[in-house]
FIDO-543942 format. One record per residue: residue number from 1; residue in three letters; x, y, z negated of N, C-alpha, C in turn. Coordinates in steps of 0.2 Angstrom, whole numbers, padded with zeros to 4 digits. Each point is the difference from the previous one (the first is absolute). Layout:
residues N
PAMI seq type    nX    nY    nZ   caX   caY   caZ    cX    cY    cZ
PAMI NUM  ALA     X     Y     Z     X     Y     Z     X     Y     Z
...
END
This chain:
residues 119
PAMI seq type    nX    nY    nZ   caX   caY   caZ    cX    cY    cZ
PAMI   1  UNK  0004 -0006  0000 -0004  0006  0000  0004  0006  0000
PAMI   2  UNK -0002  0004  0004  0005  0009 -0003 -0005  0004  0001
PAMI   3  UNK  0002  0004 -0005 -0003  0006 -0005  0004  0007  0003
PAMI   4  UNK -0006  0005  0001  0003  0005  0005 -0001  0006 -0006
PAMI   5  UNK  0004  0003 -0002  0000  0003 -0005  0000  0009  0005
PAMI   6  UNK -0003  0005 -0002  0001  0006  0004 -0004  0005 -0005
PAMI   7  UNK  0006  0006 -0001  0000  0005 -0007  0000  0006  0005
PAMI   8  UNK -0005  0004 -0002  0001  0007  0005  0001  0006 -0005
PAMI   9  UNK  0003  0005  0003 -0002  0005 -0002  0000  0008  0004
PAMI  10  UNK -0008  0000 -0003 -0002  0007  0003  0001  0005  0001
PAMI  11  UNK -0001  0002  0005  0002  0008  0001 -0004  0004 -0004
PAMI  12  UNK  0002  0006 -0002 -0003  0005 -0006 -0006  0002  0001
PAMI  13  UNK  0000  0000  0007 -0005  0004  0002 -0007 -0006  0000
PAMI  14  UNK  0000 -0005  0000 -0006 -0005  0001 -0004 -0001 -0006
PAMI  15  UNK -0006  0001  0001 -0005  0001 -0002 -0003 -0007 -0003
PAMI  16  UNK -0004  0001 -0004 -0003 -0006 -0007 -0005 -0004  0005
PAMI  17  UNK -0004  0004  0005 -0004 -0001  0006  0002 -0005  0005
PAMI  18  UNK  0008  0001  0001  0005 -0002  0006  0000 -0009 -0003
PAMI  19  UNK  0000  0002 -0008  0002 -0006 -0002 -0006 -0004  0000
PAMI  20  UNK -0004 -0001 -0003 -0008 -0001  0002  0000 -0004  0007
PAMI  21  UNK  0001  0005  0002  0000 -0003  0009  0005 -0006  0002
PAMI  22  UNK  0004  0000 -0002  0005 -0004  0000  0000 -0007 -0004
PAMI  23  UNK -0001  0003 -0006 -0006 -0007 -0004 -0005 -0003  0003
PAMI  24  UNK -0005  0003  0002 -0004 -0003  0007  0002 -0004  0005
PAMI  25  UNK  0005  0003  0003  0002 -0004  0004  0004 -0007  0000
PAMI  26  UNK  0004  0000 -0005  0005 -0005 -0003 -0007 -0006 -0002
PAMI  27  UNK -0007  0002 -0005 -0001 -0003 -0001 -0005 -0005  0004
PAMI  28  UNK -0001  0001  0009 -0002 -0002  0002  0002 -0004  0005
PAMI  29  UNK  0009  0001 -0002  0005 -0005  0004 -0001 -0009 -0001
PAMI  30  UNK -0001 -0003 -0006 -0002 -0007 -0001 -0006 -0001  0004
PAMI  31  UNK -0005  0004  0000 -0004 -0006  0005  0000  0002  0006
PAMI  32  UNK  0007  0005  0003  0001  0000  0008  0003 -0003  0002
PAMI  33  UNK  0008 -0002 -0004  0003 -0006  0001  0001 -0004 -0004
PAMI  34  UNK -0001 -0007  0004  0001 -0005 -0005  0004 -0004 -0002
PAMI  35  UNK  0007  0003  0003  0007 -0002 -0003  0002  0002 -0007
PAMI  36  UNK -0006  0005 -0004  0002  0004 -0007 -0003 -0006 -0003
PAMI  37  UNK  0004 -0002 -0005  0000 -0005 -0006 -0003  0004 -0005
PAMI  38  UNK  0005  0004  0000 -0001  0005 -0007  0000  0007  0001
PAMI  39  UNK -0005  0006 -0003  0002  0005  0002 -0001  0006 -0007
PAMI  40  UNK  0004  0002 -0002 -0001  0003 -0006  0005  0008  0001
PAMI  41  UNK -0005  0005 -0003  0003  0007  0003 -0002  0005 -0005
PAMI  42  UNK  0004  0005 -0003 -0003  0005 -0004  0004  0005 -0002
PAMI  43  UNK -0001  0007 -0001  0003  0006 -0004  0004 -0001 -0006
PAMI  44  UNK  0007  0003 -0001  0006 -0001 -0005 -0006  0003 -0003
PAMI  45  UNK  0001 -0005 -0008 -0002  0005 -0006  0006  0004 -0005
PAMI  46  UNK  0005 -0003  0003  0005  0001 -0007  0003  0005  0001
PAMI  47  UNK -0002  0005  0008  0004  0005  0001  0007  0002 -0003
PAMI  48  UNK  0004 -0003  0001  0007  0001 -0003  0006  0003  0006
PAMI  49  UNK  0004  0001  0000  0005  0004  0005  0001 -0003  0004
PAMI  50  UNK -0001 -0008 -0002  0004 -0005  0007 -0009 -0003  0004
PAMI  51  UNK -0003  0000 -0005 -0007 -0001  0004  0000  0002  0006
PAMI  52  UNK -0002 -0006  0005 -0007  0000  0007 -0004  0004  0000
PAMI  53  UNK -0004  0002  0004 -0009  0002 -0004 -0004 -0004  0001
PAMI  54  UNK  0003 -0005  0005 -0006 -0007  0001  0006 -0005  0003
PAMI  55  UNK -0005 -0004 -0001  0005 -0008  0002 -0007 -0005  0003
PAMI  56  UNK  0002 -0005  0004 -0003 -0005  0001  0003 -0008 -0001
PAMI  57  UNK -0003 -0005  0001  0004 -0005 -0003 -0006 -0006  0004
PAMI  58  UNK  0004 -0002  0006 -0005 -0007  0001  0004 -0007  0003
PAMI  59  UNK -0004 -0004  0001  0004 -0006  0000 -0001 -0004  0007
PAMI  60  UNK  0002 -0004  0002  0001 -0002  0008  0003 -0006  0001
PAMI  61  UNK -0003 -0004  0003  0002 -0008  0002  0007 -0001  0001
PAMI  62  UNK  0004  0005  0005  0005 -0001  0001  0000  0006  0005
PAMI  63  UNK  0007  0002  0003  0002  0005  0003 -0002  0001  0005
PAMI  64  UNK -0003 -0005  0005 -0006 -0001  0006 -0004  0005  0000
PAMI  65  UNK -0005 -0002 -0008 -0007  0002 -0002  0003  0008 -0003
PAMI  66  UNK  0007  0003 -0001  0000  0005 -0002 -0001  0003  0006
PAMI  67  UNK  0005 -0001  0008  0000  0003  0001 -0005  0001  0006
PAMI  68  UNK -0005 -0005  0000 -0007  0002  0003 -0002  0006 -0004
PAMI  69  UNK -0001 -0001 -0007 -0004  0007 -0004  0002  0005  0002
PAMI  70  UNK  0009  0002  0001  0003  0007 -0002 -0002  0001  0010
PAMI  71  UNK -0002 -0004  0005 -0002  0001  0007 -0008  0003  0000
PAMI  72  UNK -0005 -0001 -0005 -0005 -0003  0002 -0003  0008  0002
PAMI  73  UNK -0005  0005  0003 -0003  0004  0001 -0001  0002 -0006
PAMI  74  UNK -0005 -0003 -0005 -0003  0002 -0005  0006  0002 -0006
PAMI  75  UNK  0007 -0003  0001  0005  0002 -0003  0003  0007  0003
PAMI  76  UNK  0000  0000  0006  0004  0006  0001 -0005  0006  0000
PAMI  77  UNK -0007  0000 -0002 -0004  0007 -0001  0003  0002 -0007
PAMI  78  UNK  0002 -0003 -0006  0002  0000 -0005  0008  0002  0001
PAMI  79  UNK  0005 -0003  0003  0007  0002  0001  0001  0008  0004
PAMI  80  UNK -0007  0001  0005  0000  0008  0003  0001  0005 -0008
PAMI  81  UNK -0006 -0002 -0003 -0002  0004 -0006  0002  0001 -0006
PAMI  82  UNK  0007 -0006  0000  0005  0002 -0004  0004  0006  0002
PAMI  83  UNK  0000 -0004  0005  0007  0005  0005 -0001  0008  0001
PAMI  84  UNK -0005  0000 -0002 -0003  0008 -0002  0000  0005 -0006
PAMI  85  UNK -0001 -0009 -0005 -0001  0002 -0006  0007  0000 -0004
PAMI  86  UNK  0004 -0003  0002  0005  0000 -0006  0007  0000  0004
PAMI  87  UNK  0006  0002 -0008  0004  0005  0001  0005 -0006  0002
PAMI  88  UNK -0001 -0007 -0004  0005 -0008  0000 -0005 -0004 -0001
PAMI  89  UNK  0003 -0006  0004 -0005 -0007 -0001  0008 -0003 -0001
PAMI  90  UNK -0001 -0005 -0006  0005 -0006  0001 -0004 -0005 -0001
PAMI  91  UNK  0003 -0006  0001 -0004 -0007  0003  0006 -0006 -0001
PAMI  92  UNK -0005 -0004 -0003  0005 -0006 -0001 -0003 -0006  0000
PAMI  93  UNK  0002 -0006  0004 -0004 -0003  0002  0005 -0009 -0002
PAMI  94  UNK -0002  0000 -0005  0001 -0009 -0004 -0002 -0005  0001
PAMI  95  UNK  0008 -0006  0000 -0007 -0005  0000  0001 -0006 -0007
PAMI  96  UNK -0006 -0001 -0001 -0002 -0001 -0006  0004 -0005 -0003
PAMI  97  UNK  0002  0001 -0006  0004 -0007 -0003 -0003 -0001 -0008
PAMI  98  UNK -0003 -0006 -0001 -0003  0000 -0010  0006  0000 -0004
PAMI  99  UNK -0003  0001 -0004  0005  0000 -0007 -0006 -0005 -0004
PAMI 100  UNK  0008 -0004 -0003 -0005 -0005 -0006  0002  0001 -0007
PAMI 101  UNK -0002  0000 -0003  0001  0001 -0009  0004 -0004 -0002
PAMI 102  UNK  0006  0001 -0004  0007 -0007 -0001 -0005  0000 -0007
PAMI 103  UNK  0000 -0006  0000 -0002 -0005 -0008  0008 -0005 -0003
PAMI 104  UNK  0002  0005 -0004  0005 -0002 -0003 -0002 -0002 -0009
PAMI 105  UNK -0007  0000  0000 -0003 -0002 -0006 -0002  0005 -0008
PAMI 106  UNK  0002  0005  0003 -0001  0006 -0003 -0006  0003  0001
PAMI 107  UNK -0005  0002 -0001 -0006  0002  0001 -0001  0009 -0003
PAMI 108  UNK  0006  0001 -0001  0000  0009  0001  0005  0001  0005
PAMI 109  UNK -0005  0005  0005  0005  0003  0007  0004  0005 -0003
PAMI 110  UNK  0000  0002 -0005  0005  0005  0001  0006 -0001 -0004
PAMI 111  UNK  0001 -0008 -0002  0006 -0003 -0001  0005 -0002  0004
PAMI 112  UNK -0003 -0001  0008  0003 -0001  0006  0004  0006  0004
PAMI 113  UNK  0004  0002  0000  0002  0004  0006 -0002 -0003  0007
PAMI 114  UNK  0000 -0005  0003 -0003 -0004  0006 -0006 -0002 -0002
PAMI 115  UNK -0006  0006 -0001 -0007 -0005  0000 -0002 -0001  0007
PAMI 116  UNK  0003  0001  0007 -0004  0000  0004  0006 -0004  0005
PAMI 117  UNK -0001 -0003  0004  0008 -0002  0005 -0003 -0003  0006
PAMI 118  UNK  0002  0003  0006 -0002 -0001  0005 -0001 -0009  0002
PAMI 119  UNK -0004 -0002  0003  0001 -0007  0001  0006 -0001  0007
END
């Protein structure tokens, strides 16, 4: 699976409205393609210096199925309306690996420095 991870940040000038719109349309992208596994999107709350103002986060069969979405029409009405709206887009695009919980018989985590270790 890989996970497309994409952090924007807006020009100063873009409006609460602009967002809205942009929310609408993002969130009518899952039932236009149906390569999206997963699609999850929303405004920073934390406001802090290194903050986005908005991030999206969705999931994908595999690179195939990403790169029909990032072609698809109903994706590129969305990619125009960034490219309007914001000052940087970064984007990173993963492919998934689990992490298993080490059982070393201990049942408090935070006696372990290694609670988590890739398989």
């Amino acid at each position: 699976m890989i996970t497309h991870v994409v952090m924007m940040k807006f020009k100063p000038e873009v409006t609460a409205e602009e967002i809205d719109e942009l929310e609408a349309l993002l969130d009518r992208l899952p039932d236009r393609i149906d390569e999206i596994q997963s699609y999850d999107f929303g405004r920073d709350v934390a406001r802090s210096e290194r903050s986005y103002d908005f991030a999206l986060v969705s999931i994908f069969a595999n690179l195939d199925t990403l790169k029909h979405y990032q072609v698809h029409p109903d994706h590129q009405v969305v990619v125009k309306k960034l490219g309007s709206m914001c000052a940087h887009i970064a984007a990173v695009d993963y492919e998934n690996t689990p992490y298993h919980q080490q059982s070393d018989g201990d049942l408090d985590p935070w006696k372990s420095r290694n609670l988590f270790q890739r398989s």
